[in-house]
N, C-alpha and C positions, 0 to 999 in steps of 0.2 A: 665259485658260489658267491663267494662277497661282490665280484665283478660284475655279476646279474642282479646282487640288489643293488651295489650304485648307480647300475645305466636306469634300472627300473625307477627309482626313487628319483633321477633328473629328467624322465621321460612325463613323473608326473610333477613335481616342484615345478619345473621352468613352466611352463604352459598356465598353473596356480599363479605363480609370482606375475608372468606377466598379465595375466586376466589382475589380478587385486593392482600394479601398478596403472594398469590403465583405468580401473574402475574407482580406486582410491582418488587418483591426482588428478582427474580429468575436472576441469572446474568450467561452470557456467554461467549464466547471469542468470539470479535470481525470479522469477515470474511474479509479474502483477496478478493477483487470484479477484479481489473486488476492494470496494468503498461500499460502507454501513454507515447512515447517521444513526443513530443512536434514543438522542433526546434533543430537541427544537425545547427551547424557553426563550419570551419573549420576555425579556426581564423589565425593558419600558418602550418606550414609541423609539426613542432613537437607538433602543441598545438589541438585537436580536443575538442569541449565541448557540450554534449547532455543535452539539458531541458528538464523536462518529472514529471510526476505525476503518486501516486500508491494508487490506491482509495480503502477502506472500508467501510463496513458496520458493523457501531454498535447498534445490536439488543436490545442493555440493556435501560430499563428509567433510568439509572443514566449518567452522562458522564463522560468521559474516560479523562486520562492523559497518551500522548505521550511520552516512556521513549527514546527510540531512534531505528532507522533502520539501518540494517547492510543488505547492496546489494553487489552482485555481480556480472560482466557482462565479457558474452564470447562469438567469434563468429568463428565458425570454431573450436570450441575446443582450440581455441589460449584465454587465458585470458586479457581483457583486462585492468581492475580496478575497482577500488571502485565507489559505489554510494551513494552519500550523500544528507544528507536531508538537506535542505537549510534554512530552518526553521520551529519555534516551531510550532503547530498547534491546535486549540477548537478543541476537539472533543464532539460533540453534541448527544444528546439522539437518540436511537431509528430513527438514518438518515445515510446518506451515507456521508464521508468526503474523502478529499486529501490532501496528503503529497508530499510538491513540491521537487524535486528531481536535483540533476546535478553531470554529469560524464565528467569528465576532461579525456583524453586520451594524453599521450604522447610517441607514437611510440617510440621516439628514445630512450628515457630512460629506457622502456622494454624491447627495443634490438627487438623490432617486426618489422620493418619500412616496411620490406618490406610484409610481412605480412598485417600489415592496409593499404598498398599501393594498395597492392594488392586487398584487398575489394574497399576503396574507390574508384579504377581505376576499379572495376568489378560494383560498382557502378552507376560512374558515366557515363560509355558505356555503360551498357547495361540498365537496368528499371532506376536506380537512387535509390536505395535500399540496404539493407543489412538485413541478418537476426543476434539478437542476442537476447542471452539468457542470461535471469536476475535470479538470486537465490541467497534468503537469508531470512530474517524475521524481523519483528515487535517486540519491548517488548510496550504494553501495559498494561498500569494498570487502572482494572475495580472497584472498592471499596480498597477491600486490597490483590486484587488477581491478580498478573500478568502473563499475557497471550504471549507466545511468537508467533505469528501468522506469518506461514511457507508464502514464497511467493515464487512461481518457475512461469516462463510464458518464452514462445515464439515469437517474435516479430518482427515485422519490421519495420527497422529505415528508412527513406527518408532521400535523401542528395538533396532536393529541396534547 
């Protein structure tokens, strides 16, 4: 009798254990979900500053440590600058997170002025909009494996 519940109880343990070993440990790299600006303030002629979030999902049950993101933004093929993450971030199990972001623009020191003038003023006449294109990537690190996670997106910015 004990001998037919041991075979029974490793007939179902082993098959549990290895489904939870391989569903536990199994690690992936993180997925790009989107970029959100947020809030456009044009604070003076040379100084523009975009707020905005660039969300993930990470599939793994373990949690992730944010090594850093490196952005890039262009609109009309004119580049505008860097996007920097504003600060550190939890990245939590098996859920979706965001990394808060901001982009400083300074026309006049790119030599673009008229260039962003000319969006901001094609902007502000006509929708209140711009389109611009973000690309760059993520280094996250999932146990001892770090994942570079690509991020390219199309967007559009309000100058509400």
């Amino acid at each position: 009798m004990t001998k037919r519940i041991l075979v029974t109880l490793l007939i179902v343990l082993v098959p549990f254990g290895i489904y939870w070993l391989y569903t536990f440990n199994k690690i992936e790299a993180p997925e790009f979900v989107e970029v959100k600006f947020l809030n456009t303030e044009v604070v003076a002629f040379d100084n523009v500053e975009i707020d905005g979030v660039v969300t993930f999902f990470n599939p793994n049950y373990k949690d992730c440590r944010l090594l850093n993101t490196e952005l890039k933004a262009s609109a009309n093929g004119i580049f505008l600058g860097h996007i920097v993450q504003i600060e550190k971030v939890e990245i939590p199990s098996n859920a979706p997170f965001s990394i808060p972001l901001k982009m400083k623009v300074n026309p006049v020191q790119i030599g673009l002025t008229e260039g962003i003038s000319s969006l901001v003023e094609k902007a502000l006449n006509q929708n209140k909009s711009f389109k611009l294109y973000i690309e760059g990537y993520s280094r996250i690190k999932v146990g001892e494996t770090i994942y570079k996670v690509p991020i390219k997106q199309d967007l559009l910015v309000n100058m509400d």
